[in-house]
C-alpha positions as a Markdown table, in Angstrom:
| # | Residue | x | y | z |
|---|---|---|---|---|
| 1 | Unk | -8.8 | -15.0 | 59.6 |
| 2 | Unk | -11.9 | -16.4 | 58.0 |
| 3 | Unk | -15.6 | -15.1 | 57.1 |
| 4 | Unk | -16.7 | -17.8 | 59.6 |
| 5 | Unk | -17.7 | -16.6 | 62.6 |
| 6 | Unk | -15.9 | -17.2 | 66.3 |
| 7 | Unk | -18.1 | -19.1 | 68.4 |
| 8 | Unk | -17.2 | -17.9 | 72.4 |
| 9 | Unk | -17.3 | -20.9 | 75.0 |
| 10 | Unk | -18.3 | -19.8 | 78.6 |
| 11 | Unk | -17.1 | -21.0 | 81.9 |
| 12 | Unk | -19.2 | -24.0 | 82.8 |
| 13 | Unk | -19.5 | -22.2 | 86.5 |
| 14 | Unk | -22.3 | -20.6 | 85.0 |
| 15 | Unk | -24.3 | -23.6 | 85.2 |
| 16 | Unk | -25.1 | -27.1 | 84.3 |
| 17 | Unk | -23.5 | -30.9 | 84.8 |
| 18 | Unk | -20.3 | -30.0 | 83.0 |
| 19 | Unk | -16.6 | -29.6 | 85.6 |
| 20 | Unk | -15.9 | -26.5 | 86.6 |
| 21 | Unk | -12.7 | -24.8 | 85.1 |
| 22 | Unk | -12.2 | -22.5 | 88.6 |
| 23 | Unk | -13.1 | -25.1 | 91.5 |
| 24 | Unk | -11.0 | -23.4 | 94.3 |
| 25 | Unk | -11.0 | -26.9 | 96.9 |
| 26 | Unk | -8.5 | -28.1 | 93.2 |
| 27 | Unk | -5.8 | -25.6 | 93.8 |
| 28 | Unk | -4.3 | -25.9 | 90.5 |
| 29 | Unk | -7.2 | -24.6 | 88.7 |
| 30 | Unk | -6.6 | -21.4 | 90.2 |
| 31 | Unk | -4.4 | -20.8 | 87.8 |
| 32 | Unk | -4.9 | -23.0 | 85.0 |
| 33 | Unk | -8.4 | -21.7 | 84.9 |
| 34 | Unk | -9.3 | -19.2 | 82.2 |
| 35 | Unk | -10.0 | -15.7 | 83.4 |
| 36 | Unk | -12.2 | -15.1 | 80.3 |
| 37 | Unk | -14.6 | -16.8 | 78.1 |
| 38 | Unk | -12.7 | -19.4 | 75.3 |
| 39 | Unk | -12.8 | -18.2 | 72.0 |
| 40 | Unk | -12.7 | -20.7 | 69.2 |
| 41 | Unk | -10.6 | -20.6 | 65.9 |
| 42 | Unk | -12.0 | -21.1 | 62.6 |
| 43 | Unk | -10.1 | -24.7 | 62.0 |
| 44 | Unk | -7.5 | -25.0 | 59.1 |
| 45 | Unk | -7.1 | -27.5 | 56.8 |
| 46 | Unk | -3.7 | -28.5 | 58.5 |
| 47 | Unk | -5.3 | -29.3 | 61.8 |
| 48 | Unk | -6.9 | -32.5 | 60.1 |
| 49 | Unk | -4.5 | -33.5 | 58.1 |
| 50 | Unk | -2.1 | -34.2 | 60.6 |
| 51 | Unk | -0.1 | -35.5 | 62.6 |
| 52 | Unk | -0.5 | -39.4 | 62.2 |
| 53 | Unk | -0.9 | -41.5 | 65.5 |
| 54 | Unk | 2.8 | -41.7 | 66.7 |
| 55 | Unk | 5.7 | -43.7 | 64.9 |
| 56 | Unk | 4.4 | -47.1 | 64.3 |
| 57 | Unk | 1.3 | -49.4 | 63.6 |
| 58 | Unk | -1.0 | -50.1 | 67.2 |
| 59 | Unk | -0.3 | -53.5 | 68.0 |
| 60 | Unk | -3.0 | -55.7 | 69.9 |
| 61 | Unk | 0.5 | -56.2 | 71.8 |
| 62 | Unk | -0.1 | -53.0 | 73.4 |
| 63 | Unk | -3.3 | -53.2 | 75.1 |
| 64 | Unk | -1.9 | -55.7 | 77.5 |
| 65 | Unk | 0.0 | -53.5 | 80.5 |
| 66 | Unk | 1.1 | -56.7 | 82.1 |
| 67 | Unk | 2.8 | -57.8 | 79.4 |
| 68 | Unk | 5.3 | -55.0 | 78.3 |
| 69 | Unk | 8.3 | -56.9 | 80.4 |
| 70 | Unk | 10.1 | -59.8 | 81.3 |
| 71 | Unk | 8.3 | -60.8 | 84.4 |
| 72 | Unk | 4.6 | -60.1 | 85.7 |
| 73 | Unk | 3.9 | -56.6 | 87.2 |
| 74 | Unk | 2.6 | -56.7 | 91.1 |
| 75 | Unk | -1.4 | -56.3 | 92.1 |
| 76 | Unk | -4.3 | -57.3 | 90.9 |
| 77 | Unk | -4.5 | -57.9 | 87.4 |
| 78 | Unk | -8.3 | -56.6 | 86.0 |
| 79 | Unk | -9.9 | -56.4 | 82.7 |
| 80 | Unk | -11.3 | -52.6 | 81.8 |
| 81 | Unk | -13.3 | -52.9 | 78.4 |
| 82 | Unk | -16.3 | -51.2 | 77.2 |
| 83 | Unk | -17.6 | -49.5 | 74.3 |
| 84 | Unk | -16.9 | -45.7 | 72.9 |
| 85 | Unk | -20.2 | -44.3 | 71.5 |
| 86 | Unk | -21.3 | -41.3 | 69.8 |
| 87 | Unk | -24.2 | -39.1 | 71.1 |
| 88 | Unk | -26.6 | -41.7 | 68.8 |
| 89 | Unk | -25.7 | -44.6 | 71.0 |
| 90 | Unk | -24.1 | -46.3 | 68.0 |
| 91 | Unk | -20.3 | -47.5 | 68.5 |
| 92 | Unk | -17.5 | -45.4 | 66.7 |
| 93 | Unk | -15.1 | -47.7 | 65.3 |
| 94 | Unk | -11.5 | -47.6 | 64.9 |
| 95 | Unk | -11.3 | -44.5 | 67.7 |
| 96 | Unk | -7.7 | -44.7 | 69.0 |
| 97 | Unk | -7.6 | -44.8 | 73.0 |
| 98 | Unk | -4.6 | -44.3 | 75.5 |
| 99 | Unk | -4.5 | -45.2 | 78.7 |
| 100 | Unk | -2.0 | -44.0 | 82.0 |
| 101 | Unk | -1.7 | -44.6 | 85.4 |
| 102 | Unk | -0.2 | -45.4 | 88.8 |
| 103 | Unk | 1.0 | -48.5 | 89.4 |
| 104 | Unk | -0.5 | -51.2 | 92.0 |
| 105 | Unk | 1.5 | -49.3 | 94.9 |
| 106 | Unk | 0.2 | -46.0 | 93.9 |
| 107 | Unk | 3.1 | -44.8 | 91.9 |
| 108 | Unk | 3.7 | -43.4 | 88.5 |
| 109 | Unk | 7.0 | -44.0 | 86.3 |
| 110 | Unk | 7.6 | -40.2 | 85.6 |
| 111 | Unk | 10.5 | -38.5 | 87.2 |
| 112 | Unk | 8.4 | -35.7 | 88.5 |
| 113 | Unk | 6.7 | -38.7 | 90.6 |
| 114 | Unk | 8.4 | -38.6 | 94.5 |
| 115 | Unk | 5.5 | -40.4 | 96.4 |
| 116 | Unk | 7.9 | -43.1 | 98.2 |
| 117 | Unk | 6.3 | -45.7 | 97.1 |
| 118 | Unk | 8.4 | -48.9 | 95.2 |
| 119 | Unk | 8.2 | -48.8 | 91.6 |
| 120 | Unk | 7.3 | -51.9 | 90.0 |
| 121 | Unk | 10.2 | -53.1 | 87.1 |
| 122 | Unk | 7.8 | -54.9 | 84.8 |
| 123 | Unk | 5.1 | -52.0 | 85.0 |
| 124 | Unk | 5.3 | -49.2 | 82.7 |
| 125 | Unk | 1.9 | -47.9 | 83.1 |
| 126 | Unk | 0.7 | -46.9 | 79.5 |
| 127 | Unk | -1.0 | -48.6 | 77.0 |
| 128 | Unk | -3.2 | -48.3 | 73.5 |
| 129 | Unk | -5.4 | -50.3 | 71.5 |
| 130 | Unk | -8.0 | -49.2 | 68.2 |
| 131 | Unk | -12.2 | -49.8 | 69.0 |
| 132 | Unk | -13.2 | -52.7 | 66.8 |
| 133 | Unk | -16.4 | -52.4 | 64.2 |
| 134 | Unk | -18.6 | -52.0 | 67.3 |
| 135 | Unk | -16.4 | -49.3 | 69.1 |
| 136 | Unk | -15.2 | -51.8 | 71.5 |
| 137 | Unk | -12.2 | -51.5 | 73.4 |
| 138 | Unk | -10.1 | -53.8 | 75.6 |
| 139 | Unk | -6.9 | -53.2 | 78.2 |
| 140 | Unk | -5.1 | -55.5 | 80.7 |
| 141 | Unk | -3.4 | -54.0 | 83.8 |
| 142 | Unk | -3.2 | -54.1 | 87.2 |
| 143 | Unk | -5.4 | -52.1 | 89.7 |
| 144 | Unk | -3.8 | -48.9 | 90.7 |
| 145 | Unk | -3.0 | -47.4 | 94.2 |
| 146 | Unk | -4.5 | -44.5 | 96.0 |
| 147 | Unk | -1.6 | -41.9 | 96.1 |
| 148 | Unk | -0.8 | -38.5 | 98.0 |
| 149 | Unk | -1.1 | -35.2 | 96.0 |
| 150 | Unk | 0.0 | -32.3 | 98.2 |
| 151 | Unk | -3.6 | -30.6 | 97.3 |
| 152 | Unk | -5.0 | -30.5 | 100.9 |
| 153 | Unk | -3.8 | -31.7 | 104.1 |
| 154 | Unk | -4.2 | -35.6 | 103.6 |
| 155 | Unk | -4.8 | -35.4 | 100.4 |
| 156 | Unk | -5.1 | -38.5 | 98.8 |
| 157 | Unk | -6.2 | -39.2 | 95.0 |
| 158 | Unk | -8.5 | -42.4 | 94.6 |
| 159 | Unk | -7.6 | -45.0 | 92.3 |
| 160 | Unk | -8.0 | -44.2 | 88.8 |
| 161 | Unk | -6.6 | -44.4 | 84.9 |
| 162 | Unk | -6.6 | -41.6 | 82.5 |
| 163 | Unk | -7.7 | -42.2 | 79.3 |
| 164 | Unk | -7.1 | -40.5 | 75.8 |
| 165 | Unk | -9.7 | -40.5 | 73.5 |
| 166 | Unk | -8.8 | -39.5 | 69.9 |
| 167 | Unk | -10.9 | -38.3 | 67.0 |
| 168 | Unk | -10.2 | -37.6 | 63.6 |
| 169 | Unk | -6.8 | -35.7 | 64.2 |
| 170 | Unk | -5.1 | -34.6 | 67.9 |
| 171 | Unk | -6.8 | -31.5 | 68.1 |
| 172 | Unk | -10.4 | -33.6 | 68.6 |
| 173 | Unk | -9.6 | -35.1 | 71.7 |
| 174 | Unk | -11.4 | -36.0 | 75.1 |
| 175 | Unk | -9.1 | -37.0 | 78.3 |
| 176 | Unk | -10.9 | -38.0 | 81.3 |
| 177 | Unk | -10.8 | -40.0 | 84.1 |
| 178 | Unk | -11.9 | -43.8 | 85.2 |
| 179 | Unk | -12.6 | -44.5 | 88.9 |
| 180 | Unk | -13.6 | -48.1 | 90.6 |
| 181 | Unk | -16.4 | -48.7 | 92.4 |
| 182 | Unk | -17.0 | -48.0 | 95.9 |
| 183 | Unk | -14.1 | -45.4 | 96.4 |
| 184 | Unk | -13.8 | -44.2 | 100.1 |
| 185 | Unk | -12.2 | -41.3 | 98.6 |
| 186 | Unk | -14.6 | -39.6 | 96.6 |
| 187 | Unk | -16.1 | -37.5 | 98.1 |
| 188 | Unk | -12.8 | -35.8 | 99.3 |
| 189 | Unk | -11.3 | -35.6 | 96.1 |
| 190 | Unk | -11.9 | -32.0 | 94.6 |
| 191 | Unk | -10.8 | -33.2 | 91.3 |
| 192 | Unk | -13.8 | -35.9 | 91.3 |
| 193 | Unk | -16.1 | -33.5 | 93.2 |
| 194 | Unk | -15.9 | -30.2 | 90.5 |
| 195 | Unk | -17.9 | -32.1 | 88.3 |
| 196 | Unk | -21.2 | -30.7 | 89.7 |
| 197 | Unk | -24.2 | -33.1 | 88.9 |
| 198 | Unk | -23.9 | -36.1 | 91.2 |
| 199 | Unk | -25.4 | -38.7 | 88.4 |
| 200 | Unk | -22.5 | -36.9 | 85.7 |
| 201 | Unk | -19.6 | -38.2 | 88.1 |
| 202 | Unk | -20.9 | -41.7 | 88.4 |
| 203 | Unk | -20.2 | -42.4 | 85.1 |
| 204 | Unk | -16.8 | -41.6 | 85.7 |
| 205 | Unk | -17.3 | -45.0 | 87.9 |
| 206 | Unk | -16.3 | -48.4 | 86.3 |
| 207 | Unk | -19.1 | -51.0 | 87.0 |
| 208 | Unk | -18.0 | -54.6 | 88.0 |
| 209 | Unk | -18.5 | -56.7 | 84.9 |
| 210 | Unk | -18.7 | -60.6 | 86.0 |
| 211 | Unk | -18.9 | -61.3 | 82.1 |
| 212 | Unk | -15.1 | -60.2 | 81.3 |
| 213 | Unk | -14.0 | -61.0 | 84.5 |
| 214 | Unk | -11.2 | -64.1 | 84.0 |
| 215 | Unk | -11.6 | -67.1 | 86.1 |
| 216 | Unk | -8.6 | -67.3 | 88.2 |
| 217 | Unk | -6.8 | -64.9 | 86.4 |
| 218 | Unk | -8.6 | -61.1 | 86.4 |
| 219 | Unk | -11.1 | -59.6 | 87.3 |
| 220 | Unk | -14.1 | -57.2 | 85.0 |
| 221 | Unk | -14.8 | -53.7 | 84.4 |
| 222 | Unk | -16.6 | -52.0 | 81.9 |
| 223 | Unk | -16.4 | -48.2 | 81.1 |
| 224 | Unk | -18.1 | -47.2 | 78.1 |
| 225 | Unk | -17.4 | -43.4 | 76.8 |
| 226 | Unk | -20.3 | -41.3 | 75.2 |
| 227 | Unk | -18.7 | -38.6 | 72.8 |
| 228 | Unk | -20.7 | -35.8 | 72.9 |
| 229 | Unk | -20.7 | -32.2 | 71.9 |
| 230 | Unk | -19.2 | -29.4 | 74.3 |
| 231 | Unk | -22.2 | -26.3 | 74.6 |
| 232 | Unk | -20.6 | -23.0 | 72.7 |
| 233 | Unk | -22.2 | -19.6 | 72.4 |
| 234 | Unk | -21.8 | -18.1 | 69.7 |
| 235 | Unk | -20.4 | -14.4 | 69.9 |
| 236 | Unk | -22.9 | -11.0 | 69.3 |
């Protein structure tokens, strides 16, 4: 292996602001949930070396979701831009981020997807763009549906996008969730409510931005991401 030592990452049950892997109210974690403490490998000098980011250049082309077809996608078309920072408050540039979601009827273009709801012909649902020297970002889309998820009886998930955030390779990656502001259905949404500290999951809430909001054409949000460090133990 290596002369470096394995650093061993406990369950966040065991306290503080962080998710919880095992939230029972999620049923999936049940088993997705680790039934023993993480254990970290020593890295290798392949893991940062490669893979590059997909097959082609990141075009400012794909930032804009409502663009990607012939015709304009359904909803409301909003702006989501903000910042991507490090733990010093200073803005990490050139940071590649990927965004996912539902369209404006609640529906995502994946086959495993069987919510009856219509799927939308000019709306893919995925988009990417490069932070800029001040670790600003910038998308286009549409705001996405509320859709049914089969967790609970009437479960619903409140509107959201994933986003990717990618460091210096794929394994340094951060994917989490956006969420609008003044949800109804927070607080019955186990994924939203495992993450324990109440002032931790509002910044998982976008903030109306009336400076990038679009005269007649879109309205603001701004989501900035804080990189920070995950806690580790380090093994006796």
């Amino acid at each position: 292996m290596s002369d470096r030592r394995l650093v061993r990452v406990e369950d966040s049950d065991r306290g503080g602001r962080e998710p919880r892997y095992l939230h029972p109210e999620y049923r999936s974690s049940v088993k997705r949930a680790p039934a023993a403490p993480l254990v970290l490998l020593p890295e290798a000098l392949a893991d940062r070396t490669g893979p590059v980011f997909g097959t082609g250049d990141v075009a400012a082309a794909d930032a804009d979701l409502t663009a990607q077809h012939d015709g304009d996608p359904l909803g409301e078309r909003i702006v989501v831009s903000g910042r991507v920072l490090g733990s010093d408050g200073r803005g990490v540039p050139g940071t590649l981020l990927e965004i996912w979601q539902a369209n404006a009827a609640g529906r995502y273009r994946h086959g495993s997807d069987r919510h009856p709801a219509p799927l939308d012909p000019n709306f893919t649902g995925a988009g990417r763009c490069l932070t800029d020297a001040d670790g600003r970002y910038r998308f286009v889309t549409v705001k996405p549906g509320a859709y049914p998820w089969r967790n609970h009886p009437n479960a619903w998930r409140p509107a959201h996008i994933h986003l990717s955030v990618f460091g210096r390779a794929f394994i340094d990656r951060l994917v989490t969730q956006m969420y609008f502001p003044g949800d109804p259905l927070f607080e019955f949404d186990p994924i939203f409510q495992s993450v324990r500290d109440p002032a931790a999951r509002q910044r998982l809430v976008s903030a109306f931005d009336w400076e990038t909001t679009a005269p007649e054409w879109a309205l603001g949000y701004r989501f900035d991401i804080v990189l920070g460090s995950t806690p580790i133990e380090e093994s006796p």
